[in-house]
PQR file with spaces between the fields and no chain letter, atoms N, CA, C, O and H, PARSE charges and radii, in Angstrom:
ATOM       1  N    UNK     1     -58.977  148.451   58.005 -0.4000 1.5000
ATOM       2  CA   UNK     1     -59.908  148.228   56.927 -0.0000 2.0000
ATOM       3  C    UNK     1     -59.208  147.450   55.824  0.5500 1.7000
ATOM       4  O    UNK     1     -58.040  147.779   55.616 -0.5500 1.4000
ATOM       5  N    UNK     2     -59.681  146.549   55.140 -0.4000 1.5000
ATOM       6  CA   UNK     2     -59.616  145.765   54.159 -0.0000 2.0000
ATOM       7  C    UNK     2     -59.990  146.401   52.735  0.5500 1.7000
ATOM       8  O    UNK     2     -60.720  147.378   52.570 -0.5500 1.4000
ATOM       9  H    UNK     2     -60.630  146.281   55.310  0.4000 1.0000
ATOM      10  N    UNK     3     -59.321  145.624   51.699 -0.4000 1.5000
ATOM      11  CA   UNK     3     -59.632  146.198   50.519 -0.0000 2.0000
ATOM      12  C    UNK     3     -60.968  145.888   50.116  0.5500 1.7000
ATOM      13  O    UNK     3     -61.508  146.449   49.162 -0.5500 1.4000
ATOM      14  H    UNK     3     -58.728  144.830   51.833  0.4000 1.0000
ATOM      15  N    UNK     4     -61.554  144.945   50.865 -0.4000 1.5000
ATOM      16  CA   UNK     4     -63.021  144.080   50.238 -0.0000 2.0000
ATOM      17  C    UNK     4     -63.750  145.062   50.764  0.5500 1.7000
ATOM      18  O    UNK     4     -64.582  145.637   50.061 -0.5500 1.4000
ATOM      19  H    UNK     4     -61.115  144.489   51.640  0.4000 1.0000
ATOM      20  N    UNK     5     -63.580  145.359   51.899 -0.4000 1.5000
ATOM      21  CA   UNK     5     -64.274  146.654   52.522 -0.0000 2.0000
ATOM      22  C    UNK     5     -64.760  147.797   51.761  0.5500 1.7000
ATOM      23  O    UNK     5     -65.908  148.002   51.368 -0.5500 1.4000
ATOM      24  H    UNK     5     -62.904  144.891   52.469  0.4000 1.0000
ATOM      25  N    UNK     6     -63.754  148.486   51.617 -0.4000 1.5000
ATOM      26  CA   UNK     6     -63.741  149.261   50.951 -0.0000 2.0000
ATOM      27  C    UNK     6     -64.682  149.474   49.559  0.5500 1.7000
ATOM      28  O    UNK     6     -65.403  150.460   49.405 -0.5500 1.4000
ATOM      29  H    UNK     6     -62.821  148.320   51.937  0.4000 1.0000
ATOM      30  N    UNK     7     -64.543  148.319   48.520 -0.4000 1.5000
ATOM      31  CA   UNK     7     -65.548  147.847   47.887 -0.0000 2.0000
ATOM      32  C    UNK     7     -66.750  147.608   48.129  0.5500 1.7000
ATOM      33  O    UNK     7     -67.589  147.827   47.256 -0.5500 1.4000
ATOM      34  H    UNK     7     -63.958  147.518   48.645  0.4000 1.0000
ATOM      35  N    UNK     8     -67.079  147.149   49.259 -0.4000 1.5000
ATOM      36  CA   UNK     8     -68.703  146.673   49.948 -0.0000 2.0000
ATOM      37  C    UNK     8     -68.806  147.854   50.601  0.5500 1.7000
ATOM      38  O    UNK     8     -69.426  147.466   51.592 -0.5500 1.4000
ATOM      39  H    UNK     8     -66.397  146.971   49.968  0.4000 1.0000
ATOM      40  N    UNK     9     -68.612  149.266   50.798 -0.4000 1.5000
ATOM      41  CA   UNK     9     -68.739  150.426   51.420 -0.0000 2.0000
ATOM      42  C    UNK     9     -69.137  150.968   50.446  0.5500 1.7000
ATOM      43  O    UNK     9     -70.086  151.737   50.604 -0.5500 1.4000
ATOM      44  H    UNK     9     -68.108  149.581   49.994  0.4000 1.0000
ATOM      45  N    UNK    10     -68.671  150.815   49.304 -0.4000 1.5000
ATOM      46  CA   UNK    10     -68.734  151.874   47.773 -0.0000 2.0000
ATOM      47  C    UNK    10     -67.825  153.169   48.362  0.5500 1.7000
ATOM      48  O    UNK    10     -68.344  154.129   48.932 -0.5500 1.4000
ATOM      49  H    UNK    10     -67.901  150.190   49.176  0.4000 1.0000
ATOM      50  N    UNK    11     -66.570  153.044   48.155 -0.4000 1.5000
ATOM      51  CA   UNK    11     -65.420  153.549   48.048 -0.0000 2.0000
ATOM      52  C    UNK    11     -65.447  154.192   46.956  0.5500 1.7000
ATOM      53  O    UNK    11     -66.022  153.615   46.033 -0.5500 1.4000
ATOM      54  H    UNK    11     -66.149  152.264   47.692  0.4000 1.0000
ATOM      55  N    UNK    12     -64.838  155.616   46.661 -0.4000 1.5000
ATOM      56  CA   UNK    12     -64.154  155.931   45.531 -0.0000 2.0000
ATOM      57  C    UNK    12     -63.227  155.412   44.665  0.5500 1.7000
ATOM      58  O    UNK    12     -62.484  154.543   45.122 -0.5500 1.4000
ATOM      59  H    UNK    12     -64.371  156.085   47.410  0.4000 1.0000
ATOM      60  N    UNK    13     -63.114  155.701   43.662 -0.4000 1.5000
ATOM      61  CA   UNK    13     -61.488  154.701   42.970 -0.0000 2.0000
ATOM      62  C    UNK    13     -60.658  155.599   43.201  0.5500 1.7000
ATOM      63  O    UNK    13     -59.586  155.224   42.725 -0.5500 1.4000
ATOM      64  H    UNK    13     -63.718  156.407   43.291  0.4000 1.0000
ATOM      65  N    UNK    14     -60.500  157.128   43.929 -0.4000 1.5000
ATOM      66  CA   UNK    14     -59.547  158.217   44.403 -0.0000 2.0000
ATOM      67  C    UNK    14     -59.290  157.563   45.789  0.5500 1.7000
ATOM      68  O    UNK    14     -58.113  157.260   45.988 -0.5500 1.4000
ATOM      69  H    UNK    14     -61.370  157.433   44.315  0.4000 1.0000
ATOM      70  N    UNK    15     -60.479  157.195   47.128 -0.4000 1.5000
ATOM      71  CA   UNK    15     -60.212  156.642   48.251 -0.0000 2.0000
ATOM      72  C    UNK    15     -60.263  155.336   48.025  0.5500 1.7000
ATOM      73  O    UNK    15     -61.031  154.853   48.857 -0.5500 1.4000
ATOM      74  H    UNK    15     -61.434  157.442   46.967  0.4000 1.0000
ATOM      75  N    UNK    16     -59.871  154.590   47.383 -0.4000 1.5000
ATOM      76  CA   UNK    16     -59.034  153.124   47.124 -0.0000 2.0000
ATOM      77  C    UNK    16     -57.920  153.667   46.402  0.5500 1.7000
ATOM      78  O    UNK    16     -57.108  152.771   46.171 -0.5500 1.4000
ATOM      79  H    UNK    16     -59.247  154.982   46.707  0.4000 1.0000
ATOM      80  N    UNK    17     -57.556  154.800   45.947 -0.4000 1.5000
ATOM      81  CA   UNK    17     -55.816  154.761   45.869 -0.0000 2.0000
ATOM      82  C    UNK    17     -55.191  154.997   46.676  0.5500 1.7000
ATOM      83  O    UNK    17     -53.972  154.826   46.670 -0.5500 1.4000
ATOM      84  H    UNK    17     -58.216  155.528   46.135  0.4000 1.0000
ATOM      85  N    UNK    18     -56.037  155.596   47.878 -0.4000 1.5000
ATOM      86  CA   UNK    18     -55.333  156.477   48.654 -0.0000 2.0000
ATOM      87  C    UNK    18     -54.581  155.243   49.557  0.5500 1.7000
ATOM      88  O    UNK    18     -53.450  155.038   49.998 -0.5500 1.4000
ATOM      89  H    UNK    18     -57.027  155.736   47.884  0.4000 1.0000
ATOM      90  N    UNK    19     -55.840  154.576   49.563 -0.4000 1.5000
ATOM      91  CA   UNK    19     -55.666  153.270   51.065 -0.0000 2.0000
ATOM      92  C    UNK    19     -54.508  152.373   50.120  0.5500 1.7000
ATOM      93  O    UNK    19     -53.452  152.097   50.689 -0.5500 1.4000
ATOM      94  H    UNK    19     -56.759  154.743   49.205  0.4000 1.0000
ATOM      95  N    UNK    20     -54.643  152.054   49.112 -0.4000 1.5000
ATOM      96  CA   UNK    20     -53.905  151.115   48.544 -0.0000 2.0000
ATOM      97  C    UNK    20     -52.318  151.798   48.562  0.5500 1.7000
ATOM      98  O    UNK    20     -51.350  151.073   48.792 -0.5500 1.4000
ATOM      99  H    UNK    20     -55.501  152.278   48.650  0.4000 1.0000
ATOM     100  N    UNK    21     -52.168  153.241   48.300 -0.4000 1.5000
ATOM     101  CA   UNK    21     -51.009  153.702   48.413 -0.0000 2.0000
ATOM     102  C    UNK    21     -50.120  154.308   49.723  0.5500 1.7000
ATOM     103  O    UNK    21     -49.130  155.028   49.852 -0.5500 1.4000
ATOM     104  H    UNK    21     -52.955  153.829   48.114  0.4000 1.0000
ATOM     105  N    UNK    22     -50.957  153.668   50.520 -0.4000 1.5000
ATOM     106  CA   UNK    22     -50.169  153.994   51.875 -0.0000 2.0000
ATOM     107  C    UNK    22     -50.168  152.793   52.872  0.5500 1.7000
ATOM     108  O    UNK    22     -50.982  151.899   52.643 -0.5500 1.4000
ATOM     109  H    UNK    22     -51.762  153.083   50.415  0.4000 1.0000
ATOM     110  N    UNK    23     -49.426  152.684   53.846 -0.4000 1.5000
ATOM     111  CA   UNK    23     -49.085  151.230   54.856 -0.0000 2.0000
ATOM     112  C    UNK    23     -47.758  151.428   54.867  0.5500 1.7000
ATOM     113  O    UNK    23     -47.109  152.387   54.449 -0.5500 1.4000
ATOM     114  H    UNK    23     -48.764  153.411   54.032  0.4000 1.0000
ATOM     115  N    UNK    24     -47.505  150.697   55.247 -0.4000 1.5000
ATOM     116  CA   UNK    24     -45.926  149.735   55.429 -0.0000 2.0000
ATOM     117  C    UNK    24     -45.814  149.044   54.158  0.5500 1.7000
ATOM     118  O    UNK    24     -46.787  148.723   53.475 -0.5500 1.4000
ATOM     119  H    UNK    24     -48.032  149.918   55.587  0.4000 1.0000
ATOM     120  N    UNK    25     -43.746  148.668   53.648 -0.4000 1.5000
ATOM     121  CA   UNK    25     -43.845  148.588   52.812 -0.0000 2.0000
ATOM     122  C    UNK    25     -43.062  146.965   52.753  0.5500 1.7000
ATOM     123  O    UNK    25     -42.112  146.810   53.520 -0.5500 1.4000
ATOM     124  H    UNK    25     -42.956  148.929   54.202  0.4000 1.0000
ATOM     125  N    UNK    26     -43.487  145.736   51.809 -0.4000 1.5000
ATOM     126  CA   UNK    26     -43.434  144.596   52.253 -0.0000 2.0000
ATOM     127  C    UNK    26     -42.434  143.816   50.760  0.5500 1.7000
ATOM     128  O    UNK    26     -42.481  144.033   49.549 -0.5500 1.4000
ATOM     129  H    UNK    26     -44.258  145.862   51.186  0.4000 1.0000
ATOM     130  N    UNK    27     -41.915  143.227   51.290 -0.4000 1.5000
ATOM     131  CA   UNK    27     -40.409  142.948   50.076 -0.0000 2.0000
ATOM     132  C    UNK    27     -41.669  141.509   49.263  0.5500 1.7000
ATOM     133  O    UNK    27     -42.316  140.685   49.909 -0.5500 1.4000
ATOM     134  H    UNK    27     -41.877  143.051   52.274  0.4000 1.0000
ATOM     135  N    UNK    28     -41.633  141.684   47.633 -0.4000 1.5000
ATOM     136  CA   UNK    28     -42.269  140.973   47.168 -0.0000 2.0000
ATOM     137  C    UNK    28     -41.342  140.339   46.230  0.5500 1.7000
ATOM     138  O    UNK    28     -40.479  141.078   45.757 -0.5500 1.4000
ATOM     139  H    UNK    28     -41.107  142.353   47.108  0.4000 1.0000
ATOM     140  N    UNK    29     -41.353  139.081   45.861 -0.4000 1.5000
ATOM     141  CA   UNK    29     -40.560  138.193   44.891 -0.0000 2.0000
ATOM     142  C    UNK    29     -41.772  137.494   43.962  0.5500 1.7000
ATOM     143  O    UNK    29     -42.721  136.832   44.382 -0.5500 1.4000
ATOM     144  H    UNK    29     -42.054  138.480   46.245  0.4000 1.0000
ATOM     145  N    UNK    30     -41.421  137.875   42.437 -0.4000 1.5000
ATOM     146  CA   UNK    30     -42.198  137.785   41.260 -0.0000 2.0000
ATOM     147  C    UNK    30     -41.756  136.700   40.410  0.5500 1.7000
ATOM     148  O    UNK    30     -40.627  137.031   40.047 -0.5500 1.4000
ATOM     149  H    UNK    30     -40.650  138.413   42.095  0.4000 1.0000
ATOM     150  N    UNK    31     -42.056  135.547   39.886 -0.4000 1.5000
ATOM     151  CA   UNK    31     -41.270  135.347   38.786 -0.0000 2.0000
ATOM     152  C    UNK    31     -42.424  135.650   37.247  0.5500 1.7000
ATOM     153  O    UNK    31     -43.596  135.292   37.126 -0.5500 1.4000
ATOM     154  H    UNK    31     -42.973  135.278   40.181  0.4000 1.0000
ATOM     155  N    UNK    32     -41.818  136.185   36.552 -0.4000 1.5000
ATOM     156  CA   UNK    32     -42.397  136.605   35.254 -0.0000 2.0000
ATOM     157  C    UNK    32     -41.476  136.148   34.051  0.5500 1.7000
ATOM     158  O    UNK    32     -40.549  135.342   34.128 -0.5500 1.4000
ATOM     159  H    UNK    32     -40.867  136.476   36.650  0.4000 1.0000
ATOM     160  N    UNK    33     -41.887  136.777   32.996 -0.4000 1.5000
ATOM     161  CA   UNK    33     -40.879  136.060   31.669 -0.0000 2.0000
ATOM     162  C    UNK    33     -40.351  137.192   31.479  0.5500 1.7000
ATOM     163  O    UNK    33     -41.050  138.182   31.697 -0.5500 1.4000
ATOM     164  H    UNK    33     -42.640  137.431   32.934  0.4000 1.0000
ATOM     165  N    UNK    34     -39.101  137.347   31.063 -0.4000 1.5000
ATOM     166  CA   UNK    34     -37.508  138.164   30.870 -0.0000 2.0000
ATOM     167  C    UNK    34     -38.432  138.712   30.452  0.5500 1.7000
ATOM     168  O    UNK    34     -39.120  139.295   31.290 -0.5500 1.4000
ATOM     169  H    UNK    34     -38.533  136.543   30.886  0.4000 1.0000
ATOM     170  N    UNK    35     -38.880  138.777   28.954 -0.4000 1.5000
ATOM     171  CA   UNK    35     -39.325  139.944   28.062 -0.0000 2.0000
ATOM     172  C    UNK    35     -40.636  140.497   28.882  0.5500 1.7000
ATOM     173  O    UNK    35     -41.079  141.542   28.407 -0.5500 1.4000
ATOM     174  H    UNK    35     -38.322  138.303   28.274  0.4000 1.0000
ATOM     175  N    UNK    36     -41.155  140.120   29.727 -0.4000 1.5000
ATOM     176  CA   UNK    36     -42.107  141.324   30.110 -0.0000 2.0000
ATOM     177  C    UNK    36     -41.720  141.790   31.013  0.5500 1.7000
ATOM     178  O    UNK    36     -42.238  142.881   31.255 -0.5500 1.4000
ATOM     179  H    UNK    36     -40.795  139.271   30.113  0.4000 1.0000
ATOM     180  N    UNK    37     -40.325  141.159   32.314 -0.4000 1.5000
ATOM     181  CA   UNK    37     -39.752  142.344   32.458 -0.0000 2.0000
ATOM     182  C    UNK    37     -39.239  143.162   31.684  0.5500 1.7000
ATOM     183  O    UNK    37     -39.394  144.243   32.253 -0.5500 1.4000
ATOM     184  H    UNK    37     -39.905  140.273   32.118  0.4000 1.0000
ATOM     185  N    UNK    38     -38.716  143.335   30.725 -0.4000 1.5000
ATOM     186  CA   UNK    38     -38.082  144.330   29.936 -0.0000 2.0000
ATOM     187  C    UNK    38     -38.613  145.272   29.470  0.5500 1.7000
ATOM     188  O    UNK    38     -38.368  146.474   29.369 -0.5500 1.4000
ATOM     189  H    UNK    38     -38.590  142.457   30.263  0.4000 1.0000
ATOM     190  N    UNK    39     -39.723  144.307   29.063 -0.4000 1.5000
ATOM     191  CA   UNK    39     -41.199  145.951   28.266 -0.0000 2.0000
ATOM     192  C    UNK    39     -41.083  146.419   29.546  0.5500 1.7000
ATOM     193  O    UNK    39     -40.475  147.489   29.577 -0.5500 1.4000
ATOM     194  H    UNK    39     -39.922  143.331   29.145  0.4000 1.0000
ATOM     195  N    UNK    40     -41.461  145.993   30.678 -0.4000 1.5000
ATOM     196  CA   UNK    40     -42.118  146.550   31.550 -0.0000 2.0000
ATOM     197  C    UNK    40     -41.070  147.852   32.094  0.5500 1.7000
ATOM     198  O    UNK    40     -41.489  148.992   32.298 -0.5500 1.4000
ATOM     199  H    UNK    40     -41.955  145.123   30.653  0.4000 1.0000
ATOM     200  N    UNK    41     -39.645  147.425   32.278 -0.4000 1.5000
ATOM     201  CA   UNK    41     -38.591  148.252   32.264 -0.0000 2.0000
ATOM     202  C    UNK    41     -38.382  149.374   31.844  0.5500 1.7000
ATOM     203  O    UNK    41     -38.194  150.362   32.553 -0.5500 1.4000
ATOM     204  H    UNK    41     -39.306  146.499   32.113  0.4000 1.0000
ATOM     205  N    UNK    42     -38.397  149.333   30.153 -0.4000 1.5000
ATOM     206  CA   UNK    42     -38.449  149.938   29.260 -0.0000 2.0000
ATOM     207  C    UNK    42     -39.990  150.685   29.639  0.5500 1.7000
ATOM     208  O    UNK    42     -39.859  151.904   29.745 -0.5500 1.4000
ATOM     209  H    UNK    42     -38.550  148.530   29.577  0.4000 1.0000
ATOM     210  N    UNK    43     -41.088  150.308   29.811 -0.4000 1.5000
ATOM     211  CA   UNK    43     -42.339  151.055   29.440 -0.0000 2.0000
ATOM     212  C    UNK    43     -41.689  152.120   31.137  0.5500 1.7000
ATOM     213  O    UNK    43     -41.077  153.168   30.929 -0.5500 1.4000
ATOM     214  H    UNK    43     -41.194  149.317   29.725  0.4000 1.0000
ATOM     215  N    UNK    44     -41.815  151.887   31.880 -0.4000 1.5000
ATOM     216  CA   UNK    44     -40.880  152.224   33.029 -0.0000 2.0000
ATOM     217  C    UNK    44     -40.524  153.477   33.026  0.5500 1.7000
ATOM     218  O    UNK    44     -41.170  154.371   33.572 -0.5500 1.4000
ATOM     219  H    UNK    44     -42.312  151.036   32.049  0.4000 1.0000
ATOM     220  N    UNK    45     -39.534  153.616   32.446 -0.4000 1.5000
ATOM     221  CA   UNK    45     -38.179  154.420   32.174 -0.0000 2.0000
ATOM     222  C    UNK    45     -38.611  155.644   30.994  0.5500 1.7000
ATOM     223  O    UNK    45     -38.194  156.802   31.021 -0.5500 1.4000
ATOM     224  H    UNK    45     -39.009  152.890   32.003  0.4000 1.0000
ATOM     225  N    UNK    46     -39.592  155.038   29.922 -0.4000 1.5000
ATOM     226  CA   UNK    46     -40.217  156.012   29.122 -0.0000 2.0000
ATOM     227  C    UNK    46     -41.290  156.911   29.514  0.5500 1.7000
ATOM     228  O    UNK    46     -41.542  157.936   28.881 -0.5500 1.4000
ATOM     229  H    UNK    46     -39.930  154.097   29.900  0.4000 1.0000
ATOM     230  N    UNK    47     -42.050  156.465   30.755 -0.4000 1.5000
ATOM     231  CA   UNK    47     -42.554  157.543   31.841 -0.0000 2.0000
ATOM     232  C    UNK    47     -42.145  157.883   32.831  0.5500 1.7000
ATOM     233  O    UNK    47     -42.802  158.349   33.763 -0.5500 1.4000
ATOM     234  H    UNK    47     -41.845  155.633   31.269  0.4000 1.0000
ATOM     235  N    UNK    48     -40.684  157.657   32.774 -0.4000 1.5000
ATOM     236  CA   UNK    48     -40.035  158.839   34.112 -0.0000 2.0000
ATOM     237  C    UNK    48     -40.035  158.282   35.291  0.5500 1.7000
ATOM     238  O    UNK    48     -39.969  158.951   36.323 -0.5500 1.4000
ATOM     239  H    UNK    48     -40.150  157.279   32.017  0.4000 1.0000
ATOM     240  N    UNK    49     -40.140  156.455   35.261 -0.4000 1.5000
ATOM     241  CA   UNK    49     -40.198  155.876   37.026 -0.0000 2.0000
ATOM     242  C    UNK    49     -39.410  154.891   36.793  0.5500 1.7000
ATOM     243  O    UNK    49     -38.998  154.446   35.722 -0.5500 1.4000
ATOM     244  H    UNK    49     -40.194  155.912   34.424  0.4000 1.0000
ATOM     245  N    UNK    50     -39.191  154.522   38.023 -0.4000 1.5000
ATOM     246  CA   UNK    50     -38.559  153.255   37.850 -0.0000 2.0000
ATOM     247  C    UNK    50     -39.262  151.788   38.217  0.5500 1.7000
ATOM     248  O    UNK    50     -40.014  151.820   39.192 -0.5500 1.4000
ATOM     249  H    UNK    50     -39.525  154.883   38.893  0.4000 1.0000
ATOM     250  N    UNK    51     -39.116  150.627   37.609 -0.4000 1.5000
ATOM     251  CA   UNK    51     -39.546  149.526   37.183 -0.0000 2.0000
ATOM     252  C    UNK    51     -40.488  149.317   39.077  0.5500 1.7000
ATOM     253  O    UNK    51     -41.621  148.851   39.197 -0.5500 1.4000
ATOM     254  H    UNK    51     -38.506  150.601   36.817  0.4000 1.0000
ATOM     255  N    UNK    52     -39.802  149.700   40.005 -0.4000 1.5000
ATOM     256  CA   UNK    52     -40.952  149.324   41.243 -0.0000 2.0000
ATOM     257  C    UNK    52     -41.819  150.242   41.194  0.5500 1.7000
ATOM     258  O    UNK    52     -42.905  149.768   41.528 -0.5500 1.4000
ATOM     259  H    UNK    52     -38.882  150.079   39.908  0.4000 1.0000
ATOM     260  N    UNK    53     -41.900  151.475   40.911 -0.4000 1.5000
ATOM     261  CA   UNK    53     -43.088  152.871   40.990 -0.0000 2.0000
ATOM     262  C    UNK    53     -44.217  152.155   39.505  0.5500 1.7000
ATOM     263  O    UNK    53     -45.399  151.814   39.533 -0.5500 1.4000
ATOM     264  H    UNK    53     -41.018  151.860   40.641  0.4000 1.0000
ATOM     265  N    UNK    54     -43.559  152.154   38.751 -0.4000 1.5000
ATOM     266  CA   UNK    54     -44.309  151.497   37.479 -0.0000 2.0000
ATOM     267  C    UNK    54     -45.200  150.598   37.916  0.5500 1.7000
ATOM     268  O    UNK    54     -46.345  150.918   37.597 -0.5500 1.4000
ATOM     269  H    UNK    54     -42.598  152.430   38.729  0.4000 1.0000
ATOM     270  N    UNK    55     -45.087  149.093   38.830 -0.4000 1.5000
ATOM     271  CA   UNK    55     -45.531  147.729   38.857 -0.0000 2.0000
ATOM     272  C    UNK    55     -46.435  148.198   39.968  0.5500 1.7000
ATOM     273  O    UNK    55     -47.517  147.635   39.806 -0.5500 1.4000
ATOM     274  H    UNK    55     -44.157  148.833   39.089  0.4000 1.0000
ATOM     275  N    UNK    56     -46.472  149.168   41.276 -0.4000 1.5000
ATOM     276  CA   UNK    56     -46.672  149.418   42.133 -0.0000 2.0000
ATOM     277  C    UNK    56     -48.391  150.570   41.329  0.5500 1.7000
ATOM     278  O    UNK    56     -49.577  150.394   41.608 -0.5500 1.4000
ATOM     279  H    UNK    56     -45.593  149.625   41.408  0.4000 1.0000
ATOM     280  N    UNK    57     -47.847  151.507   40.466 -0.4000 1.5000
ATOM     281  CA   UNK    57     -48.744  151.585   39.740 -0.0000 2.0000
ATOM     282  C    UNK    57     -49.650  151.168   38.777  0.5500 1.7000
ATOM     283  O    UNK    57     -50.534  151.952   38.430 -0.5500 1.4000
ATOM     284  H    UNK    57     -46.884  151.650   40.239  0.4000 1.0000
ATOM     285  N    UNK    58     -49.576  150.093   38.304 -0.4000 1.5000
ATOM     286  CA   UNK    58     -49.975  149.588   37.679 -0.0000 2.0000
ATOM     287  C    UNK    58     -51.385  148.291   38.377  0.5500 1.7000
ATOM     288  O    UNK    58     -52.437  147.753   38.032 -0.5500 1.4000
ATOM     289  H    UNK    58     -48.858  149.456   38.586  0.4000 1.0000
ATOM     290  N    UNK    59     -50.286  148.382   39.688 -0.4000 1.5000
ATOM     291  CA   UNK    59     -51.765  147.189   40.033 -0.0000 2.0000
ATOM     292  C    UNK    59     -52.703  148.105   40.857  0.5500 1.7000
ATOM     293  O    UNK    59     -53.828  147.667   41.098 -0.5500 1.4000
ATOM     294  H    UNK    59     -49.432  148.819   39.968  0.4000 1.0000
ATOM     295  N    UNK    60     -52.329  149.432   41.351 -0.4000 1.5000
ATOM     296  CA   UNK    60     -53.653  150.403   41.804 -0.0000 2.0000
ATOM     297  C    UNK    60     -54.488  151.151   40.634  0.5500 1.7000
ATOM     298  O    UNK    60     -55.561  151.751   40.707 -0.5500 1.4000
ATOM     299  H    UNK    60     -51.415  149.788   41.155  0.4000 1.0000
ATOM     300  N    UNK    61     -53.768  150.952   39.706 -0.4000 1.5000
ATOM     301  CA   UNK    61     -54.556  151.379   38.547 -0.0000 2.0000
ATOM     302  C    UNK    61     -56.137  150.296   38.469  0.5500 1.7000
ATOM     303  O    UNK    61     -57.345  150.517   38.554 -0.5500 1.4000
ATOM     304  H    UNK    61     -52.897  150.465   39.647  0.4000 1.0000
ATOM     305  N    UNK    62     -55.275  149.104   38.267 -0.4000 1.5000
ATOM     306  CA   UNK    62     -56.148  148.216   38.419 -0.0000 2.0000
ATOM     307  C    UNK    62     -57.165  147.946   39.522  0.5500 1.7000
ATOM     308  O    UNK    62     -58.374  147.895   39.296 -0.5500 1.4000
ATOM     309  H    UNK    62     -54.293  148.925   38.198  0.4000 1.0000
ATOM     310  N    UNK    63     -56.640  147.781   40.682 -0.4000 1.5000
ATOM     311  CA   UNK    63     -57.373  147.276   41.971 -0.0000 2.0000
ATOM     312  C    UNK    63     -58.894  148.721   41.746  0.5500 1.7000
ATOM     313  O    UNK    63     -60.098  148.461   41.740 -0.5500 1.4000
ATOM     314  H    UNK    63     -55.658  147.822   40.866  0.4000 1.0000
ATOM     315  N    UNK    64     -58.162  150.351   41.570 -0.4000 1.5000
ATOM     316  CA   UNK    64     -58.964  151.008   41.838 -0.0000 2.0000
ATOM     317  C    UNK    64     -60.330  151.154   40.891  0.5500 1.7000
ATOM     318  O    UNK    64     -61.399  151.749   41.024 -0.5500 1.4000
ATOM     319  H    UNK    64     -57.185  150.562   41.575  0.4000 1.0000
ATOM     320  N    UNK    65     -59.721  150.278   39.838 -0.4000 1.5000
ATOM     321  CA   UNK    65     -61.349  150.313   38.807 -0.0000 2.0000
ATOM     322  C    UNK    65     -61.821  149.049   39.039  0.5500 1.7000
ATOM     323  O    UNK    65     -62.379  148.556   38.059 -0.5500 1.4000
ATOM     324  H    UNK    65     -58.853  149.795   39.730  0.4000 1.0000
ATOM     325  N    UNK    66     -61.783  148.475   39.863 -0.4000 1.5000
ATOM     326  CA   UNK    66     -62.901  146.957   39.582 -0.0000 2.0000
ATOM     327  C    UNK    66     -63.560  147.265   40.804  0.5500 1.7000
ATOM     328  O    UNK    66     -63.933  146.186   41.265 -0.5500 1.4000
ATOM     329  H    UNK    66     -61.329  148.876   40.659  0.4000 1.0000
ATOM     330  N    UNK    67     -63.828  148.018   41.417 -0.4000 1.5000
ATOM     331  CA   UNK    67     -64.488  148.428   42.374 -0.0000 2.0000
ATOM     332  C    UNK    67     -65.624  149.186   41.679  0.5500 1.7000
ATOM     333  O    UNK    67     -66.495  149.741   42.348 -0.5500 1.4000
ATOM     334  H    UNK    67     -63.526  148.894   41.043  0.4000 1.0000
């Protein structure tokens, strides 16, 4: 199943985290600007994760509400 799927099914935003937070896991290369890695680091580290759990959360946060 696909993420579009999921959406055109009317999915939960709980069962689109679920699907989004599980698979196999795939090496990604970003380029961004220093300072928003750093907030992002920093914002990171001030809730207790580290900078991949953070970014990894942050876009299922997202993906799961535009559904």
């Amino acid at each position: 199943m696909k993420y579009s799927e999921l959406l055109q099914n009317g999915a939960t935003p709980t069962e689109i985290q679920a699907f989004l937070a599980e698979g196999d896991t795939a090496p990604v290369t970003m380029r961004i600007p220093s300072n928003l890695r750093d907030a992002a680091k920093e914002a990171a580290t001030l809730s207790g994760m580290n900078f991949t759990s953070f970014v990894k959360l942050c876009i299922i946060e997202k993906l799961s509400k535009q559904g």
